[in-house]
N, C-alpha and C positions, 0 to 999 in steps of 0.2 A: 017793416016800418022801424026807423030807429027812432028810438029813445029820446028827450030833450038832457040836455047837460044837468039840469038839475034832479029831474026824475032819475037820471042813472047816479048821483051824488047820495040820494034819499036811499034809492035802493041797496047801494053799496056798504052807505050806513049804517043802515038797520040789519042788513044781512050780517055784518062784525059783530053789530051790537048783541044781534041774536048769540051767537058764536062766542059770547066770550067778552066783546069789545077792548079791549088791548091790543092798539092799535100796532106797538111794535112787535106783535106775535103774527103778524100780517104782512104778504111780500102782496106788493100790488103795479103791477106792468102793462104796457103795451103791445101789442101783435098784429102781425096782418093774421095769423092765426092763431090766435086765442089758445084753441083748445088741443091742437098740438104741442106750445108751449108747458102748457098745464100738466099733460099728460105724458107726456113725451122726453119735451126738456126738464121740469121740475117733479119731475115724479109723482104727481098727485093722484090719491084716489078717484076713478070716479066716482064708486059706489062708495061713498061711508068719507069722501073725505068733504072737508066746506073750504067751499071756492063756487065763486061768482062769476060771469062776464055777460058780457055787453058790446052792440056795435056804436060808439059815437060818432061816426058817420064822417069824422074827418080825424088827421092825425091833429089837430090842434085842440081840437076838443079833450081827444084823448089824451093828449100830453098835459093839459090844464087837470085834469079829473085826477091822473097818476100825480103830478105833481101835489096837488090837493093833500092826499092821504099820505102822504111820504112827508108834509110837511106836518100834518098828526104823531107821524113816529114811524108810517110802516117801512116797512124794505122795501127794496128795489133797485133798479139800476136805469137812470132817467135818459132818455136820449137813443133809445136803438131803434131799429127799423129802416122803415121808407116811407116813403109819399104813401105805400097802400095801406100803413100800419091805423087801423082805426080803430078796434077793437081794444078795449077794457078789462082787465080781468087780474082776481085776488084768490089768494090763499090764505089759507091759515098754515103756519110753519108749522110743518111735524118733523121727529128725528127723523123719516123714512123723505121728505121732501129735500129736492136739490135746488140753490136759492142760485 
């Protein structure tokens, strides 16, 4: 089931806010795969690091929700993917994260 645009907005939120809230301490992008990204391309924790995602069920969604938080302050780099790219998803910048 995905998410409504606003319910993954709230979540995303609160999950920074939880984390710290300083928004520019935050890289926040799009994927067709999320968690590869995270993991893989940006070197993120699983275990022990804070990061987020979500499927918004279309790239436009996702590109409004990335844009959203980048217009807060976070990182990112807007615009990449494909038609399959739906998927949401944050971090919190650590020295060991590759942005």
């Amino acid at each position: 089931m995905v998410n409504s645009e606003g319910a993954i907005l709230k979540a995303f939120d609160d999950y920074i806010k939880r984390f710290g809230g300083n928004y520019k301490l935050w890289y926040v992008g799009i994927a067709e795969n999320a968690r590869d990204r995270l993991f893989n391309d940006h070197k993120v924790k699983q275990q022990g690091g804070a990061w987020i995602l979500d499927d918004a069920g279309s790239r436009t969604i996702a590109e409004r929700i990335e844009k959203y938080f980048q217009g807060l302050g976070a990182q990112g780099n807007p615009g990449g993917g494909s038609d399959k790219t739906t998927w949401v998803y944050a971090y919190k910048i650590e020295p060991y994260t590759m942005e």
